[in-house]
C-alpha positions in Angstrom: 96.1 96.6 129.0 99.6 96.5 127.2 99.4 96.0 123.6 101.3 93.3 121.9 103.7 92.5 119.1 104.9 89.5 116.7 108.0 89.9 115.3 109.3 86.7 113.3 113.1 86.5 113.0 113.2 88.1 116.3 116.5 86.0 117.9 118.9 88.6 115.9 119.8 91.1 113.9 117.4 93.6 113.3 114.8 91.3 114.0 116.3 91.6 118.1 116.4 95.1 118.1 112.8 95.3 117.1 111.6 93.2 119.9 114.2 95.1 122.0 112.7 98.4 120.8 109.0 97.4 121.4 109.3 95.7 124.8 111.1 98.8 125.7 108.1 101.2 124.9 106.3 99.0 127.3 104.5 96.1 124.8 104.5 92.6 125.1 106.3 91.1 122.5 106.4 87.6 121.0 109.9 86.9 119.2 109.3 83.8 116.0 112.7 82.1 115.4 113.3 79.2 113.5 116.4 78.6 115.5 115.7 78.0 119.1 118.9 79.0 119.8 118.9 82.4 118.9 116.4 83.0 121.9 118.3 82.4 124.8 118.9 85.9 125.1 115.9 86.6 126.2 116.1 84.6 129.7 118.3 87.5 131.3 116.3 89.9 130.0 115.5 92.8 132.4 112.0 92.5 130.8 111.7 88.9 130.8 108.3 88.8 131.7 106.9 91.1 128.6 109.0 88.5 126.4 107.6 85.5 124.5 110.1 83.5 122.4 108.2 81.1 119.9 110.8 78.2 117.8 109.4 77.4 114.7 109.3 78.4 110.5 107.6 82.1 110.3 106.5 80.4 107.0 104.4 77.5 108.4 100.8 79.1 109.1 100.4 76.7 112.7 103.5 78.9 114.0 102.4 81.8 112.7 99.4 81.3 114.8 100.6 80.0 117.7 102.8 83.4 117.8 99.2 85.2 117.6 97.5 83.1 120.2 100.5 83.6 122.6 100.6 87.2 122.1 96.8 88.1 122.6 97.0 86.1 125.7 99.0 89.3 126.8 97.1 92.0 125.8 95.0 93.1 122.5 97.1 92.5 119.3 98.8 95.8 117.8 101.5 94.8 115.2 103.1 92.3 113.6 106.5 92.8 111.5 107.9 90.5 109.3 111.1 90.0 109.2 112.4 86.8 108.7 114.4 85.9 105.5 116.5 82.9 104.3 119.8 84.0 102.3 120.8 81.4 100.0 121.8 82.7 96.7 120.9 81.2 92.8 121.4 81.9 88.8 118.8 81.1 86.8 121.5 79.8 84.4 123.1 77.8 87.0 120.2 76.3 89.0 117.3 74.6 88.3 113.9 76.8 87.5 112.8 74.7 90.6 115.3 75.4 93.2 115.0 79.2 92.5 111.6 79.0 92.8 111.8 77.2 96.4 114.2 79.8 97.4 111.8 82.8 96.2 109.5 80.4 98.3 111.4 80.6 101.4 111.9 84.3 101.4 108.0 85.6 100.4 106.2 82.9 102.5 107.0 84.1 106.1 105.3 87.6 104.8 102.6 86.0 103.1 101.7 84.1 106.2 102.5 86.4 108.6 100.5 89.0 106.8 97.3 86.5 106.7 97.7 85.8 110.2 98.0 89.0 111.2 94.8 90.6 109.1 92.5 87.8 110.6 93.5 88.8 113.9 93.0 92.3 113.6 90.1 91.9 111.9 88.4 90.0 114.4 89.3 92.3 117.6 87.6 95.2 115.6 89.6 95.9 112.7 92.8 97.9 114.1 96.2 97.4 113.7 99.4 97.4 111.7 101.7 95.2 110.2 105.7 96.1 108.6 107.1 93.5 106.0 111.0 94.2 106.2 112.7 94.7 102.5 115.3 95.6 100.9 116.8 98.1 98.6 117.5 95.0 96.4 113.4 95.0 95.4 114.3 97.8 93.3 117.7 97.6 92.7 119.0 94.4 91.9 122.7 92.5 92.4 123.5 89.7 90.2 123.9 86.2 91.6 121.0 87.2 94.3 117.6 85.8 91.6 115.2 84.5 94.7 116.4 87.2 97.1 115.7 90.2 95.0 112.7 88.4 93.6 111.0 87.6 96.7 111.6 91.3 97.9 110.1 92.6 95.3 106.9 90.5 95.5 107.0 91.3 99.5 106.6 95.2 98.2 103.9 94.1 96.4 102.3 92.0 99.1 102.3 95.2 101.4 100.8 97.7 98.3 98.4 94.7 97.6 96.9 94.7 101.3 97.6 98.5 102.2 94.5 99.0 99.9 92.3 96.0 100.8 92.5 96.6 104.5 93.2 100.2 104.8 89.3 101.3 105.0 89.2 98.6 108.3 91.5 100.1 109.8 94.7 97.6 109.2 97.9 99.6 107.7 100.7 97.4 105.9 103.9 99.2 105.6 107.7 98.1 104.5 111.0 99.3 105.1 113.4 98.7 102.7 117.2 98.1 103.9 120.6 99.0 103.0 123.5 97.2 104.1 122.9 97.0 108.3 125.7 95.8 110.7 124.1 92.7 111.9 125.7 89.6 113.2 125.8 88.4 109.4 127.6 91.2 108.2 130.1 91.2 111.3 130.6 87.3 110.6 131.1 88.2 106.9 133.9 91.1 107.8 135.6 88.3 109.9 136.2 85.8 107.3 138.2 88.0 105.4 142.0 89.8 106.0 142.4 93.1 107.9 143.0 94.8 104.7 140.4 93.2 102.3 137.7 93.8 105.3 138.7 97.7 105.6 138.6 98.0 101.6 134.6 96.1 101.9 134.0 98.8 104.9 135.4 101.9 102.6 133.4 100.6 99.7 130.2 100.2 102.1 130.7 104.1 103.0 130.7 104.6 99.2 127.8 102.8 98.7 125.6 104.8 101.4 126.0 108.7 101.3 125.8 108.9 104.7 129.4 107.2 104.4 128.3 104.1 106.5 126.2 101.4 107.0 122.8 101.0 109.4 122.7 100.1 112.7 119.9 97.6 114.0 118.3 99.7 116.4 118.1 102.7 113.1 115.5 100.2 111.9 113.7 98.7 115.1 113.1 103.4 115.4 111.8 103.2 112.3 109.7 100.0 112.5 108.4 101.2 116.1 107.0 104.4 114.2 104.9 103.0 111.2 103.9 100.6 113.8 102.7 103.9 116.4 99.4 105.8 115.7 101.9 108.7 114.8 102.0 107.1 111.6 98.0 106.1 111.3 98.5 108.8 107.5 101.3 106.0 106.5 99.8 102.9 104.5 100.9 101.5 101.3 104.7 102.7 101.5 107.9 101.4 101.4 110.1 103.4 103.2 113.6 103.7 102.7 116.3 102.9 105.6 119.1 102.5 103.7 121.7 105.6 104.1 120.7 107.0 100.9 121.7 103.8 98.8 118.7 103.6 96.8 119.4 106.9 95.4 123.0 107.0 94.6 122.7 104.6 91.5 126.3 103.5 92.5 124.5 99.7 92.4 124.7 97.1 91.2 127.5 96.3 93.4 129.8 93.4 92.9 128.1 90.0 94.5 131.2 89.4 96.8 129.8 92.5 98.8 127.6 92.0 101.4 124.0 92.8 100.1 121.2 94.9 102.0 119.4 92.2 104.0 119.0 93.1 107.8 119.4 89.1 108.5 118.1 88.0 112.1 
């Protein structure tokens, strides 16, 4: 029987090449999108049949479950990756202590559930599977102006350390990859909505910021989701591993807030 996948913030970005990637090694896959929308996509799909599209907050626990449900209905559950994130920026010194705490909210609740969600499941088909919380490179190094972003990252790190060594002996492995900038829809739309010159000045700066002189592409991540989801990596558990260019190491950051940050928005 085909194994299956959740991927939350699965209509774009990253999130989409993910699904792509796993429904191309042969899974089933159930895509969790808050906007509906974004999963029309998946109707002309040469795979349409391995493809589940769920609409609904990857933060409320009844969608998060429904995704489960729909996906062991397909075949033994094998993965889950988190990936869905909200991008609204916030200053402590500008914003209410309440509002930035609902934004860190937004951001670490999709893991937190999906992670729950995902351990009871595996837990009760035997104890065997494997879950990968997407991050950032802004969990270690932060950009001003981005308070709940960076903050929520960095507790999503700690979510995955946290539950690497409760569940590791049962055979459940929590991993993270942490981004640098990636060319998703966001950061096309963001290129757009400035001048020719201004956007080739933000690309040049980009290839500064990443030695290998450019930024990700999706499916760079889905490769590297795919394998800490794989038995290749069942020696993996615990880590956050770096798909970022080289950014984190370059100590060129913190950039200036009018760049485009290292999100790997869906």
């Amino acid at each position: 029987m085909r194994r299956s996948y959740v991927v939350t913030g699965g209509g774009r970005g990253v999130g989409r090449a993910v699904v792509e990637r796993l429904v191309g090694e042969g899974a089933h896959v159930v895509a969790v999108e808050k906007d509906g929308a974004a999963l029309e996509w998946m109707d002309g799909h040469p795979e349409r049949g391995r493809l589940v599209g769920v609409a609904g907050d990857a933060g409320d626990e009844a969608v998060a479950e429904r995704a489960a449900d729909r996906a062991e209905e397909r075949g033994p559950l094998a993965g889950w990756v988190n990936n869905a994130a909200v991008f609204r920026d916030a200053s402590v010194h500008s914003s209410p202590a309440g509002e930035v705490l609902e934004l860190i909210g937004l951001n670490l609740a999709p893991a937190v559930v999906g992670c729950a969600v995902a351990v009871r499941r595996f837990l009760a088909q035997g104890g065997r599977g494997a879950v990968v919380n997407v991050s950032s490179h802004q969990a270690q190094r932060a950009v001003p102006g981005c308070v709940p972003y960076v903050t929520a990252k960095a507790g999503v790190e700690g979510l995955t350390r946290a539950l690497a060594v409760e569940y590791g002996a049962r055979g459940v492995r929590v991993n993270a990859v942490a981004l640098g900038s990636i060319a998703t829809e966001r950061y096309a739309e963001f290129l757009a909505g400035r001048s020719r010159a201004e956007a080739a000045s933000i690309e040049a700066e980009m290839g500064r910021l990443h030695p290998v002189g450019r930024v990700g592409r999706v499916e760079e991540v889905a490769g590297a989701v795919a394998f800490l989801l794989s038995e290749e990596a069942g020696f993996i558990n615990g880590a956050t591993v770096p798909v970022d260019g080289g950014r984190g190491v370059l100590a060129r950051d913190p950039e200036s807030h009018d760049l485009p940050g290292g999100d790997g928005a869906s």
